[in-house]
C-alpha positions as CSV (number, residue, x, y, z in Angstrom):
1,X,65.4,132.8,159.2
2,X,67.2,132.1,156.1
3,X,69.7,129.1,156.0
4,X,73.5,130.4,154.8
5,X,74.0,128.8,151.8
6,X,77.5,127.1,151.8
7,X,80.2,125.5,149.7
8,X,83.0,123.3,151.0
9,X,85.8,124.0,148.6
10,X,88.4,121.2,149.2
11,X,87.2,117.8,150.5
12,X,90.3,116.5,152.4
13,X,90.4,115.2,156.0
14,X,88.7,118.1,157.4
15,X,85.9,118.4,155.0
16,X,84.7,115.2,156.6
17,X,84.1,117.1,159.8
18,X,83.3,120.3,158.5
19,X,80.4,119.2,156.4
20,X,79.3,117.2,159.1
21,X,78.8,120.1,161.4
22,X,77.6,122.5,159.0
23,X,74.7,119.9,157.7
24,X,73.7,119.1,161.5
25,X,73.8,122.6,162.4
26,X,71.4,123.2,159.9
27,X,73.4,124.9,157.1
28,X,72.5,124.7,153.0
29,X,75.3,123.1,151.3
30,X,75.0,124.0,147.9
31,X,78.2,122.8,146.4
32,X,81.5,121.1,147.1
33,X,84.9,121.7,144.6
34,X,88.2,119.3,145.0
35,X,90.1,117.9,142.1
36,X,90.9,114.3,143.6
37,X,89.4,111.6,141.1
38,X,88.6,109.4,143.8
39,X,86.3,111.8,145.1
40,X,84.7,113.8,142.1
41,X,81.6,113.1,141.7
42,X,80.8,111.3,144.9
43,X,77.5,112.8,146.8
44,X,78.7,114.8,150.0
45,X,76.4,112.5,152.6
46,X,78.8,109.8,151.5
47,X,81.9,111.7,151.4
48,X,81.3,112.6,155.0
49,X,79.2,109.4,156.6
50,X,75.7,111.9,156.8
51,X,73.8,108.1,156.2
52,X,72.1,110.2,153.3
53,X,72.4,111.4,149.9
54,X,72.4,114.8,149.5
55,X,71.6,115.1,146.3
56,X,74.8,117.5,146.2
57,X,78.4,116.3,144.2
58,X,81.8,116.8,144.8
59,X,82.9,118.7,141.5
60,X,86.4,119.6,140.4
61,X,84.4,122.5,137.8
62,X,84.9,125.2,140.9
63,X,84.0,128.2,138.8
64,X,80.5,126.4,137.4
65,X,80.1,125.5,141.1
66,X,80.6,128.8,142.4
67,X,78.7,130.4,139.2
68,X,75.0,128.2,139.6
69,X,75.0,127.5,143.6
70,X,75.2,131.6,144.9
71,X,76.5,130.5,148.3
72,X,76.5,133.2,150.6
73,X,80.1,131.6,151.9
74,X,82.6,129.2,150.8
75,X,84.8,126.9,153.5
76,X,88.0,127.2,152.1
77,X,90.3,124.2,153.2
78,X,93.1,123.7,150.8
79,X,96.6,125.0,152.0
80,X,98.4,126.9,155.0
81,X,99.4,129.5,152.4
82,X,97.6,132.6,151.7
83,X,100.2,132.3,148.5
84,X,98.9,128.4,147.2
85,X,95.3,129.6,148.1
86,X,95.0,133.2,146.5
87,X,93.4,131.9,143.3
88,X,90.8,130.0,144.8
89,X,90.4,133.2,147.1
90,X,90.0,135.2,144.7
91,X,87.5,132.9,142.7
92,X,85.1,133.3,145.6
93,X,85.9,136.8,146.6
94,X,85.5,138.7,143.0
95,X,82.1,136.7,142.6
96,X,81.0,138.4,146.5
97,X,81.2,135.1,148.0
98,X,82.4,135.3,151.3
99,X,85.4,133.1,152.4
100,X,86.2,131.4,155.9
101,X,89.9,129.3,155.5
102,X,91.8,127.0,157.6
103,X,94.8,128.3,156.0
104,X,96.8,129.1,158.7
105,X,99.2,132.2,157.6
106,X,95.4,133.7,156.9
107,X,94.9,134.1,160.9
108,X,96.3,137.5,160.6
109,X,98.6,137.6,157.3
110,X,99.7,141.0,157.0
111,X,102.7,140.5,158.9
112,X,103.6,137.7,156.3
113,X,101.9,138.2,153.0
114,X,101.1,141.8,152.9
115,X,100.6,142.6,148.7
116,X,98.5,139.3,148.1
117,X,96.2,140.0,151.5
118,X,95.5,143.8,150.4
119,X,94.7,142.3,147.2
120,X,92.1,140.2,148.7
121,X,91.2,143.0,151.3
122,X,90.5,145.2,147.5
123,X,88.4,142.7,146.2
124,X,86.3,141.9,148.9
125,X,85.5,145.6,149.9
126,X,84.8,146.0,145.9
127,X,82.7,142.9,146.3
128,X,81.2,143.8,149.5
129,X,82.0,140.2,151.2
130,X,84.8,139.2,154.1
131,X,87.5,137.2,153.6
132,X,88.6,135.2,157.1
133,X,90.9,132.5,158.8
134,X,90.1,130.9,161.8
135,X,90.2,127.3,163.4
136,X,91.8,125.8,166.8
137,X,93.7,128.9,167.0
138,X,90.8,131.1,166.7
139,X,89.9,129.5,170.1
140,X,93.0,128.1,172.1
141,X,95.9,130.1,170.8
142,X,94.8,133.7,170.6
143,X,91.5,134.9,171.9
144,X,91.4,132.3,175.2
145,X,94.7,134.1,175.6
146,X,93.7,137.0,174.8
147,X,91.0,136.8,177.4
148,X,93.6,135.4,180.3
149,X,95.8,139.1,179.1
150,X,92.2,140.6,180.2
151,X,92.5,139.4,183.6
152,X,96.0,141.0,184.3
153,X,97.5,144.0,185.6
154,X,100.5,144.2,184.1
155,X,102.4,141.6,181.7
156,X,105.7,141.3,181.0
157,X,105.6,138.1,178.8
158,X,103.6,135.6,177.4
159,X,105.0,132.2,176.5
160,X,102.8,129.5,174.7
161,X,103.5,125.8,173.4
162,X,101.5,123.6,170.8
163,X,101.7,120.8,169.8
164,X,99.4,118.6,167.0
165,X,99.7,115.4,164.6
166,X,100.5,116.2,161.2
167,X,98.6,113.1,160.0
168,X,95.2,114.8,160.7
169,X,95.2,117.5,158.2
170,X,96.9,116.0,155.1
171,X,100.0,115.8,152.9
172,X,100.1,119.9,152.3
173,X,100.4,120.7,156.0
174,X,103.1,117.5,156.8
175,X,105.4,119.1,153.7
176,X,105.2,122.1,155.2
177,X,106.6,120.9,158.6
178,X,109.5,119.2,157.1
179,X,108.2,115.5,157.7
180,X,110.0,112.3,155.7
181,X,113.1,114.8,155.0
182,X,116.1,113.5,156.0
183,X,118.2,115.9,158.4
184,X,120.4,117.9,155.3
185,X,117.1,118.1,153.5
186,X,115.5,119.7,156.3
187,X,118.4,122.1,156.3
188,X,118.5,123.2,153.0
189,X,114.5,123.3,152.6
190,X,112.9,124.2,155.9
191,X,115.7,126.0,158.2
192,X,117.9,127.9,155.9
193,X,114.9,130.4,155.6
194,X,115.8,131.6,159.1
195,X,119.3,132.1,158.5
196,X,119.3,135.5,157.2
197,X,119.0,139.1,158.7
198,X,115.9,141.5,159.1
199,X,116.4,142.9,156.1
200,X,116.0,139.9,153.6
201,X,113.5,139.0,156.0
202,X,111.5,142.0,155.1
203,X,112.1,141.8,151.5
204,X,110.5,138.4,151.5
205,X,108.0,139.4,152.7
206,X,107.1,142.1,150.9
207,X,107.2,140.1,147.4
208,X,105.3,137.4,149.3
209,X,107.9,134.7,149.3
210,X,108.6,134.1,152.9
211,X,107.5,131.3,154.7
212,X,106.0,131.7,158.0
213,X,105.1,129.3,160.8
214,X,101.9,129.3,161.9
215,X,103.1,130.9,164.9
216,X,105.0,134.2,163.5
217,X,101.0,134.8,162.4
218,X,99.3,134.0,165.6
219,X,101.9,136.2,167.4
220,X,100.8,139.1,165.0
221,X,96.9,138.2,165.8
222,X,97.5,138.7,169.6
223,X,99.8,142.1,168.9
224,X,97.0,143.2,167.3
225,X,94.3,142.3,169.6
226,X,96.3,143.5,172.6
227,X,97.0,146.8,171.2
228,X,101.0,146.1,170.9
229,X,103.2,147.0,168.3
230,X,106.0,144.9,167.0
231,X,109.6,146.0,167.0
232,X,111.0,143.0,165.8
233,X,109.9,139.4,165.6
234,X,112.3,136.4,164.6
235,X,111.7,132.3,164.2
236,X,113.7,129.8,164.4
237,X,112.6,125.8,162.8
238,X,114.4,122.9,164.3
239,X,113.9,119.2,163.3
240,X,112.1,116.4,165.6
241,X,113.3,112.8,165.1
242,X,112.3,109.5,166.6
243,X,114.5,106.6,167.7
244,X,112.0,104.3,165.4
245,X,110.8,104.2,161.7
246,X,107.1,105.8,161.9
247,X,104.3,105.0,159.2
248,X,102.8,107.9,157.7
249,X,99.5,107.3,156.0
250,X,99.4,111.0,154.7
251,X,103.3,111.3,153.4
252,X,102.6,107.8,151.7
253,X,105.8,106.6,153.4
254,X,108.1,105.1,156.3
255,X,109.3,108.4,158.2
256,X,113.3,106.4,159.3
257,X,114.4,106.7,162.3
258,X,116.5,109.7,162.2
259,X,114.8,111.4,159.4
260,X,112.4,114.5,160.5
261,X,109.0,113.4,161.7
262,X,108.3,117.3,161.8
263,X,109.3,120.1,163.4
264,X,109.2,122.9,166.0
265,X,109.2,126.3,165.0
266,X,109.6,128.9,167.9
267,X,108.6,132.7,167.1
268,X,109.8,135.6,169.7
269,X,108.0,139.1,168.9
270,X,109.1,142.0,170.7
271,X,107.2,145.4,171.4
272,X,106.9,148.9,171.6
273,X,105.7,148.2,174.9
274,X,107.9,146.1,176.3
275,X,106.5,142.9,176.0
276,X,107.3,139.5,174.8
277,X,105.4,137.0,173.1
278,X,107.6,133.6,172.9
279,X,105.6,131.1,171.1
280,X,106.2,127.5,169.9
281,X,104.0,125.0,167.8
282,X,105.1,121.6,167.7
283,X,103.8,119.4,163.6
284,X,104.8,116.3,163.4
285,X,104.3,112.5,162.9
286,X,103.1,110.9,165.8
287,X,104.6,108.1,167.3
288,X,101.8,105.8,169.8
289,X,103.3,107.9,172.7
290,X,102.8,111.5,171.3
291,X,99.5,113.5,172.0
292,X,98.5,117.1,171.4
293,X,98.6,119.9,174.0
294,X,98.0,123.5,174.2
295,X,99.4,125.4,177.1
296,X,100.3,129.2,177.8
297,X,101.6,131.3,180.5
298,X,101.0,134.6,181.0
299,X,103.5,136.2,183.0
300,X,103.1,139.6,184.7
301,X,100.8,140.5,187.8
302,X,99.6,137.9,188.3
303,X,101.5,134.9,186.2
304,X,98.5,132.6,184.9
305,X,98.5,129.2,183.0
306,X,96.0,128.0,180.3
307,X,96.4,124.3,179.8
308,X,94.4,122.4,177.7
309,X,94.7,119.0,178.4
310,X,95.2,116.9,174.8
311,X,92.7,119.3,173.1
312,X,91.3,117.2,170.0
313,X,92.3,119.7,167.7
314,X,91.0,118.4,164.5
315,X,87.2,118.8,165.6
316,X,88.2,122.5,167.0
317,X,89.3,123.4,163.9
318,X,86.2,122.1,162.3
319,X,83.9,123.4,165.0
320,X,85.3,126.8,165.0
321,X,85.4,127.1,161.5
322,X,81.6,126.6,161.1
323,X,80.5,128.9,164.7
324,X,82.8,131.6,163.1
325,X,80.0,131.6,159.6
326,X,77.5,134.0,161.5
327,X,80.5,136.4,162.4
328,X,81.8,136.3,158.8
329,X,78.3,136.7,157.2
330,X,77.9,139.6,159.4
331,X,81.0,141.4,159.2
332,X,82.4,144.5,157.6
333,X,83.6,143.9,153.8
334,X,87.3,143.1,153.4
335,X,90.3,140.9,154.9
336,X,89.1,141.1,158.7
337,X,91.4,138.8,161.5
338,X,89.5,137.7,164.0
339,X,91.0,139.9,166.4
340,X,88.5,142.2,164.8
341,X,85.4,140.0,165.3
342,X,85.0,139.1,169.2
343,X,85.2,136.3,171.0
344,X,84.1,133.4,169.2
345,X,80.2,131.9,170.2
346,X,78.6,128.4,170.6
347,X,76.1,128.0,167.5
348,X,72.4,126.0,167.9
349,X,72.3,126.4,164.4
């Protein structure tokens, strides 16, 4: 059997584990594109503690990378924004190069981001490769759910709650959650994009320019593996603080008491059919007393619970990411959610 040939494109916090995982699972990492100086140039093995040289560079040339490797997939791991990623997408996808992303909107993004992911949807099928997201909430926030819906006879609602650090997945993903903005700054920047009625909602979206949390995409992901369909969906963002100042290693910067260490973003979707999908994700800085979690309720005949206890949602993400290759490689041509691609499988290799 062939290896899958591979390149990481963005070498952040995650790349560490990603290309970890894919080298021990046996992978062919052809290539590896960021534009941090500190990095360019640095062999992969040492970049992610493999206790070898690879032979293989971190290179901020991505279209000489992607033009002499011929990687069968790239690991996209940049930004939680089909909108900030679409160029490198499209790099990859108009060259036939599959795509897997931890960008988090592309868990099921045509709720959100409907022009730019029919773009990509175009230029895959043209290309005949598969664009993807996936990660932790491939797993624990939609299809283990998904699979608990499975094992009910009738649901009336389903109510979720997630929580992770903000530290672990770099500077991008803490902006994005509001963290180091003081409380008006949080106002103007992060919550005043709720305040505003279904119709400038809609119009956002359709010229791309709202911004989702991750949650309003997950929501759409389970709708569309359960067979619902929405009526109307709504979010609201609200600011966490702490009582003391917080060092952030990622922001750079002392997050004051007071100021926003993050936020929580809370999505309701309603249906067709009468259900309700409340759902809640939790970013922020932690303080020594904050740990993740992952729990759901599924309410109906009968109610049932899904807790994971302090999941460690950083290797999930990284672990899912590189199980999910074989699907991708395997797939049908175009954007395809993993609602469309089974339940997700261990990998020997």
């Amino acid at each position: 059997m062939e290896k899958i040939k591979v390149v990481q494109y963005g070498c952040g916090k995650m790349a560490k584990y990603i290309i970890r995982y894919l080298y021990e699972n046996g992978a062919m990492i052809v290539g590896a594109i960021d534009t941090n100086p500190a990095i360019i140039g640095m062999d992969i093995g040492d970049f992610a503690g493999l206790g070898i040289k690879t032979g293989v560079c971190i290179s901020d040339q991505a279209d000489q990378v992607l033009d002499e490797t011929d990687p069968d997939i790239a690991v996209v791991t940049l930004f939680s924004l089909v909108s900030d990623c679409f160029d490198h997408y499209v790099k990859c996808l108009s060259r036939g190069i599959s795509v897997i992303s931890t960008c988090e909107e592309a868990t099921y993004s045509w709720t959100t981001d409907p022009v730019r992911t029919n773009q990509l949807d175009v230029i895959a099928k043209e290309n005949g490769c598969t664009f993807v997201g996936s990660g932790m909430e491939d797993i624990f926030w939609v299809n283990m759910v998904g699979l608990v819906a499975g094992g009910c006879h009738s649901i009336k609602k389903i109510e979720g709650a997630v929580s992770y650090n903000v530290e672990d997945y770099g500077i991008a993903l803490a902006k994005a959650h509001g963290a180091g903005l003081t409380l008006d700054e949080f106002e103007t920047e992060v919550a005043s994009a709720d305040n505003i009625s279904e119709e400038e909602r809609q119009e956002l979206i359709n010229k791309g320019e709202f911004l989702p949390s991750y949650m309003w995409n997950t929501n759409g992901w389970l709708c569309d593996k359960l067979g619902l369909h929405v009526t109307s969906q709504v979010q609201k963002c609200v600011p966490i603080t702490h009582d003391e100042d917080i060092e952030s290693s990622t922001l750079g910067m002392t997050v004051k008491a007071g100021q926003a260490t993050g936020m929580s973003a809370v999505v309701t979707t309603q249906t067709e059919e009468g259900i309700v999908i409340e759902s809640e994700c939790i970013g922020k800085v932690y303080s020594k007393d904050d740990f993740d979690c992952n729990n759901w309720t599924v309410y109906g005949e009968p109610n049932t619970n899904l807790i994971i206890e302090r999941p460690s949602t950083v290797e999930l993400t990284c672990s899912a990411i590189v199980n999910r290759i074989e699907d991708v490689i395997s797939s049908e041509a175009g954007y395809v959610p993993t609602s469309r691609m089974g339940e997700l499988k261990y990998r020997l290799k």
